[in-house]
C-alpha positions as a Markdown table, in Angstrom:
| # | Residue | x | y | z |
|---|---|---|---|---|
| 1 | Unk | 106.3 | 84.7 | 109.6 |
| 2 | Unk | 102.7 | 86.2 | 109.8 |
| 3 | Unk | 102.1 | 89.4 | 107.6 |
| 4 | Unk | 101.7 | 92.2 | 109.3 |
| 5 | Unk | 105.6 | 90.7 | 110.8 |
| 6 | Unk | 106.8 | 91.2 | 107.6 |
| 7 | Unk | 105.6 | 94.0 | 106.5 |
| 8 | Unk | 107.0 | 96.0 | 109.6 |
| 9 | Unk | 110.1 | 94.3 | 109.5 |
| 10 | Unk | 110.2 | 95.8 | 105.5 |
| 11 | Unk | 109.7 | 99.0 | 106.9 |
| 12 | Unk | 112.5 | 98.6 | 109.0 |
| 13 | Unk | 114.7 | 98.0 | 106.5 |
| 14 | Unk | 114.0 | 100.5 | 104.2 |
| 15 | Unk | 114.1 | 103.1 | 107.2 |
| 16 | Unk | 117.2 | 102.1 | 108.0 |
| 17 | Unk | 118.3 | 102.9 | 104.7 |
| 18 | Unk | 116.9 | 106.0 | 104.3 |
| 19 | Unk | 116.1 | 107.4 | 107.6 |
| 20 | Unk | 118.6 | 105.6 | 109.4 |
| 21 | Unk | 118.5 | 108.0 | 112.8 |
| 22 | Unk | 115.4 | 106.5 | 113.7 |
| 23 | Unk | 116.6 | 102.5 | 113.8 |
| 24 | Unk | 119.8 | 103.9 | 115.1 |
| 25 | Unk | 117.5 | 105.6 | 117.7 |
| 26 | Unk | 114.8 | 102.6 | 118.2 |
| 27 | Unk | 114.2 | 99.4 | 117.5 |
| 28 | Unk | 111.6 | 97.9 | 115.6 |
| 29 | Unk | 109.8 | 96.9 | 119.4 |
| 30 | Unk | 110.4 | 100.3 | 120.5 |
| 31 | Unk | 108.6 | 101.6 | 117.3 |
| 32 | Unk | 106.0 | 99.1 | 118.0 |
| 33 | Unk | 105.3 | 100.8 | 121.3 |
| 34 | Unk | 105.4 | 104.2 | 120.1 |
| 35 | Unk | 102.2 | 102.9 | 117.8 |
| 36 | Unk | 100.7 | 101.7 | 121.1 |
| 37 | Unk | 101.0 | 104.9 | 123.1 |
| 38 | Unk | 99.6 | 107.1 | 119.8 |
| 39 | Unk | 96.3 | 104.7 | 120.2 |
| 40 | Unk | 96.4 | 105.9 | 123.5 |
| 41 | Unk | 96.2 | 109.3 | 123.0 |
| 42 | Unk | 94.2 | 109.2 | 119.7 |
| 43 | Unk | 91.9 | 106.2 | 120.0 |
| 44 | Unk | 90.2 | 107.4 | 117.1 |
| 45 | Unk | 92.8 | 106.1 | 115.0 |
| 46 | Unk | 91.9 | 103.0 | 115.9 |
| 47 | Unk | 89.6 | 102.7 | 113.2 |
| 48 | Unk | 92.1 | 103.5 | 110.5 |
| 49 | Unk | 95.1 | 101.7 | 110.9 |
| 50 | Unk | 96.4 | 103.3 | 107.3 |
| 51 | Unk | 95.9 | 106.4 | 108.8 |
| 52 | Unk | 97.5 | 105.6 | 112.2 |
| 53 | Unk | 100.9 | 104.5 | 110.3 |
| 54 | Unk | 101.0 | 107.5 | 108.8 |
| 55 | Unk | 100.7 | 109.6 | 111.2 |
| 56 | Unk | 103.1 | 107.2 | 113.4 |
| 57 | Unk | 105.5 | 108.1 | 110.5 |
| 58 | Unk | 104.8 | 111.6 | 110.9 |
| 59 | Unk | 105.3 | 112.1 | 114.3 |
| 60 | Unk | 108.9 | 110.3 | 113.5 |
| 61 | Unk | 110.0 | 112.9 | 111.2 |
| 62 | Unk | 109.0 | 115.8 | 113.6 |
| 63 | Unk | 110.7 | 114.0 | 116.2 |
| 64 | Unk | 114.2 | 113.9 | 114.6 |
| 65 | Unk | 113.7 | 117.2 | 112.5 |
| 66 | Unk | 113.5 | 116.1 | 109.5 |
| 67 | Unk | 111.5 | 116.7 | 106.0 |
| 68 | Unk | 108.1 | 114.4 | 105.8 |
| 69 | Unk | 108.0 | 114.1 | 102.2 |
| 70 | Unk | 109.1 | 110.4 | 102.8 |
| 71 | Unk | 106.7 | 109.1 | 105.0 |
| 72 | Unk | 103.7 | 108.7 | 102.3 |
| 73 | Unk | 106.9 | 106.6 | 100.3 |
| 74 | Unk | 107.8 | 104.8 | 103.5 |
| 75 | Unk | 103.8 | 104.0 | 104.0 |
| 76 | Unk | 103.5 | 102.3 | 100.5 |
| 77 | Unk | 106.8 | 100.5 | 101.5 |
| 78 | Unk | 104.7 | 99.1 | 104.7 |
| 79 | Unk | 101.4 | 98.4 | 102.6 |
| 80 | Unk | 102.6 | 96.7 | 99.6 |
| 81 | Unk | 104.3 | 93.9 | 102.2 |
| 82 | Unk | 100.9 | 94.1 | 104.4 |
| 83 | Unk | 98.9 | 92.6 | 101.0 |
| 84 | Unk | 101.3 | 89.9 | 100.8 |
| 85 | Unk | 99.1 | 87.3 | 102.5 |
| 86 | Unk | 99.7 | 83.6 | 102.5 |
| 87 | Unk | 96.7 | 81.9 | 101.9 |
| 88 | Unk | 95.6 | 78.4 | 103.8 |
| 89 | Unk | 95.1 | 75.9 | 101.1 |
| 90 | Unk | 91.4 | 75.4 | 101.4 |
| 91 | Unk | 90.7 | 79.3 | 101.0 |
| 92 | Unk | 90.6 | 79.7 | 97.1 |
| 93 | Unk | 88.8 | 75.9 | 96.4 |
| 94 | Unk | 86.3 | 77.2 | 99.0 |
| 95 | Unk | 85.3 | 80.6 | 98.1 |
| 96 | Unk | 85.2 | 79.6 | 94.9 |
| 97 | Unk | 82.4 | 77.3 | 95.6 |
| 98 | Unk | 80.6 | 79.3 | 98.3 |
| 99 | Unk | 80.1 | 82.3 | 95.8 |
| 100 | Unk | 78.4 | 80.4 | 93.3 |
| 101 | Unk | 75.7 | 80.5 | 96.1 |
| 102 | Unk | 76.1 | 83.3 | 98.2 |
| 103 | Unk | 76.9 | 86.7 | 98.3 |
| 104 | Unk | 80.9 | 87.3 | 99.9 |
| 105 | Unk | 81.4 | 90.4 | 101.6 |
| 106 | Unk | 85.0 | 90.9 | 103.3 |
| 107 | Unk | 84.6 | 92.4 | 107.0 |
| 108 | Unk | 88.2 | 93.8 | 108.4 |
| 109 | Unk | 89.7 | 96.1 | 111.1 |
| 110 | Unk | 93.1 | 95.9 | 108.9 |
| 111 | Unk | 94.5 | 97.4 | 106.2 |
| 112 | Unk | 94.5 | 94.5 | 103.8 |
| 113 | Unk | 92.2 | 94.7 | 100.9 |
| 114 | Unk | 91.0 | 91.8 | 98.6 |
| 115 | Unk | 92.1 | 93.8 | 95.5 |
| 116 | Unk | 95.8 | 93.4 | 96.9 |
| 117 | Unk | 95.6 | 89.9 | 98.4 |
| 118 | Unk | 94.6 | 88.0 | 95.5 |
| 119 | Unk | 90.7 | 87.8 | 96.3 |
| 120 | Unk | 88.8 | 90.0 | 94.6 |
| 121 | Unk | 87.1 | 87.6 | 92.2 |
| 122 | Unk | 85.6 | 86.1 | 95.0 |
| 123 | Unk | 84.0 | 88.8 | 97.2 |
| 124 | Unk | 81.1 | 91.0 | 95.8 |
| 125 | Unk | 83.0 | 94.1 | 98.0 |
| 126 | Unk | 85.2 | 94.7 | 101.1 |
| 127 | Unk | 83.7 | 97.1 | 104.5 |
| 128 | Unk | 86.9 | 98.2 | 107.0 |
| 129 | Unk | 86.9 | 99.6 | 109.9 |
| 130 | Unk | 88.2 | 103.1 | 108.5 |
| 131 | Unk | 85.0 | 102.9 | 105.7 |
| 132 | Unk | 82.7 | 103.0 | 108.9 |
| 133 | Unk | 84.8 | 104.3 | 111.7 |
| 134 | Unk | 84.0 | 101.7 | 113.7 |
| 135 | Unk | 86.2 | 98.0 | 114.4 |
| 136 | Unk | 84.5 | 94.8 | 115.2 |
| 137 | Unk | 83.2 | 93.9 | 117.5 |
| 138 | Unk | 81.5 | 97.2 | 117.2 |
| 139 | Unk | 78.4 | 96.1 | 114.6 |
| 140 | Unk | 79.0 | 98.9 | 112.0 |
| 141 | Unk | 80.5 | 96.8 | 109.7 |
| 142 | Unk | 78.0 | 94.1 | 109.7 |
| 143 | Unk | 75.0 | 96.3 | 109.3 |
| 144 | Unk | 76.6 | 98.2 | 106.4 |
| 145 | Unk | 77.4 | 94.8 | 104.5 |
| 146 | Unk | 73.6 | 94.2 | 105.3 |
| 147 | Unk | 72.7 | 97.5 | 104.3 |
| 148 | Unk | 74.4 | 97.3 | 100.9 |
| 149 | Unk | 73.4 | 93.6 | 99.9 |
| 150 | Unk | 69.5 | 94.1 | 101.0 |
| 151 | Unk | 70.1 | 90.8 | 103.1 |
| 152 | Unk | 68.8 | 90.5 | 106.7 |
| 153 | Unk | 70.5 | 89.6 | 109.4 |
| 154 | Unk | 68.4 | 86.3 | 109.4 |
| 155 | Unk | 69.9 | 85.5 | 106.4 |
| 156 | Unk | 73.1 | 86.1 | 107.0 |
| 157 | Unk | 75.8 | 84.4 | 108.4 |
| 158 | Unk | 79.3 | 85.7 | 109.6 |
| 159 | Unk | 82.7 | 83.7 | 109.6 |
| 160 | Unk | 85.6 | 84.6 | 111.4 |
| 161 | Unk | 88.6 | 82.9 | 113.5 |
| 162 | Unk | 88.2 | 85.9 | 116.5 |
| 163 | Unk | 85.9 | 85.4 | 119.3 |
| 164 | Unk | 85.3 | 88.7 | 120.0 |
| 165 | Unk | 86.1 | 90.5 | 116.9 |
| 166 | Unk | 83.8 | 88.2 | 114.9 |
| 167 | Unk | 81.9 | 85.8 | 116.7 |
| 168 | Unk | 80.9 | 89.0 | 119.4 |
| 169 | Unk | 80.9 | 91.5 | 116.9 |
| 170 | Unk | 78.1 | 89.6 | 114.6 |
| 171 | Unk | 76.0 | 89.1 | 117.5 |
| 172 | Unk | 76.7 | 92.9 | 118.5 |
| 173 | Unk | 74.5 | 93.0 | 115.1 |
| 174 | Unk | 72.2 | 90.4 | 115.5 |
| 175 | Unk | 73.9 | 87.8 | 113.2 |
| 176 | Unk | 74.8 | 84.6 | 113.3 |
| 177 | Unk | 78.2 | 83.4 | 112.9 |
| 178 | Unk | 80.9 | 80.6 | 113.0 |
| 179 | Unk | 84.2 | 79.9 | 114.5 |
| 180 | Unk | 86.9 | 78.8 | 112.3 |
| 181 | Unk | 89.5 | 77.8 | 114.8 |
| 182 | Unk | 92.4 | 76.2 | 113.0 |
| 183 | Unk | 94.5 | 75.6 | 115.9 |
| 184 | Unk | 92.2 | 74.2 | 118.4 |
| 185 | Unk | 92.6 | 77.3 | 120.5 |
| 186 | Unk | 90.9 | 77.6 | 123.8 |
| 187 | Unk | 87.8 | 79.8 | 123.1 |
| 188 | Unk | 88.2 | 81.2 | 126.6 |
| 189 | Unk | 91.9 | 82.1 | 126.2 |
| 190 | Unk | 91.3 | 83.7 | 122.9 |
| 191 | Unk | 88.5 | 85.7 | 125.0 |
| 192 | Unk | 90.6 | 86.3 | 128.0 |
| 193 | Unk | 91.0 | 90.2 | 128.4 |
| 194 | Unk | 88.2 | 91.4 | 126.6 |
| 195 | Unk | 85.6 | 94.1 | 127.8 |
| 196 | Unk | 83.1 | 92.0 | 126.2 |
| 197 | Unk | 82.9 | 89.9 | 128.7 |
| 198 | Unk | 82.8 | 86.5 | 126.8 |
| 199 | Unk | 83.3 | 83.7 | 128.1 |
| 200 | Unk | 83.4 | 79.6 | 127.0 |
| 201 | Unk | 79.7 | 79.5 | 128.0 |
| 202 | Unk | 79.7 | 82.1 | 124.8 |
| 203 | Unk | 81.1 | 79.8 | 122.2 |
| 204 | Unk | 79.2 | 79.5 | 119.0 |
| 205 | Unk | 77.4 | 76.1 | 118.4 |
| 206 | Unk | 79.2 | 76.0 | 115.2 |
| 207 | Unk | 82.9 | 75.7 | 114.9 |
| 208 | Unk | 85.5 | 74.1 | 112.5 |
| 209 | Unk | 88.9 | 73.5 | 111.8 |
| 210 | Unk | 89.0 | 74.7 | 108.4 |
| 211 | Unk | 86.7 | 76.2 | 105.5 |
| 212 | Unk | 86.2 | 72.9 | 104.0 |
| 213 | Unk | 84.4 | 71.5 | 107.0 |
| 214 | Unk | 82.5 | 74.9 | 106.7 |
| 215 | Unk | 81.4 | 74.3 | 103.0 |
| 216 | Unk | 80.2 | 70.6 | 103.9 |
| 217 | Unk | 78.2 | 71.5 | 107.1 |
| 218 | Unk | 76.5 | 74.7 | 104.5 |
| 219 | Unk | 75.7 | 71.6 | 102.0 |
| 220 | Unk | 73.9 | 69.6 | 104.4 |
């Protein structure tokens, strides 16, 4: 089940248990949709998703007149299952060799942090959307990394298993980057939809299945 599925689904369960006229009311889809239209009409939570779930929460408890003091209790319920992240085997062996080299900065649009997750050892620091206000494929997050290492963009190198969120977004700031794509997706379906405009003609030069084909091409 990936995460950010579990984690809602723990929600669920402990709203049900202690707020049970909102599952009684919706269901966990129905909630999911709820979180759709608030993006709607604040975009600008977009770019905090920790902030969005709270006030998702929020706007729950006004709904069906009750106190809010749980919702900053029903939050941590959410993010402590969010951090829960099952690693792919070659993540750990990996990182563990690339930062003997390089310096590791974690780029997210999530809520997930590297001090939860297992990875902290392994990444000089962590830049989300919500510490720039921005999401990828928007390039704030790239040039801030930059910014705080002191490491141009020619230097630098991006990795990430979304074509627009990462392989877009790192050209958005002049980087390069790499596709990881684990499940031989089709670049142009992952693509499909987006404003960007990108298209298979856009695919990076460099892709792989898996971080260990990554760490071999960097040795070469």
């Amino acid at each position: 089940m990936p995460t950010i599925q579990y984690a809602e689904q723990t929600l669920y369960s402990w709203l049900s248990k202690n707020i049970p006229a909102i599952t009684q009311t919706y269901s966990s889809d129905q909630l999911r949709e709820k979180r759709k239209q608030l993006f709607q009409a604040q975009p600008e939570l977009s770019h905090d998703l920790s902030e969005a779930r709270r006030v998702h929460l929020s706007q729950l408890a006004a709904e069906f007149d009750v106190q809010d003091d749980w919702v900053e209790t029903a939050f941590d319920v959410f993010y402590e299952a969010r951090q829960k992240v099952k690693l792919f085997p070659d993540v750990l062996p990996v990182l563990s060799d690339l930062k003997q080299q390089y310096r590791l900065v974690a780029l997210t649009n999530g809520n997930a942090h590297i001090s939860k997750t297992g990875l902290l050892s392994y990444f000089d620091f962590q830049i989300s959307a919500a510490d720039v206000q921005q999401a990828k494929p928007h390039p704030a997050m790239f040039i801030k990394a930059m910014q705080k290492t002191g490491i141009s963009a020619e230097k630098t190198l991006h990795v990430g298993d979304h074509p627009v969120h990462d392989i877009q977004g790192a050209r958005n700031a002049g980087v390069d980057a790499v596709w990881i794509n684990r499940f031989n997706q089709s670049w142009s379906m992952n693509a499909a939809g987006d404003e960007s405009g990108s298209t298979a003609e856009d695919k990076p030069e460099q892709q792989f299945i898996d971080l260990y084909q990554l760490n071999e091409w960097l040795k070469r």
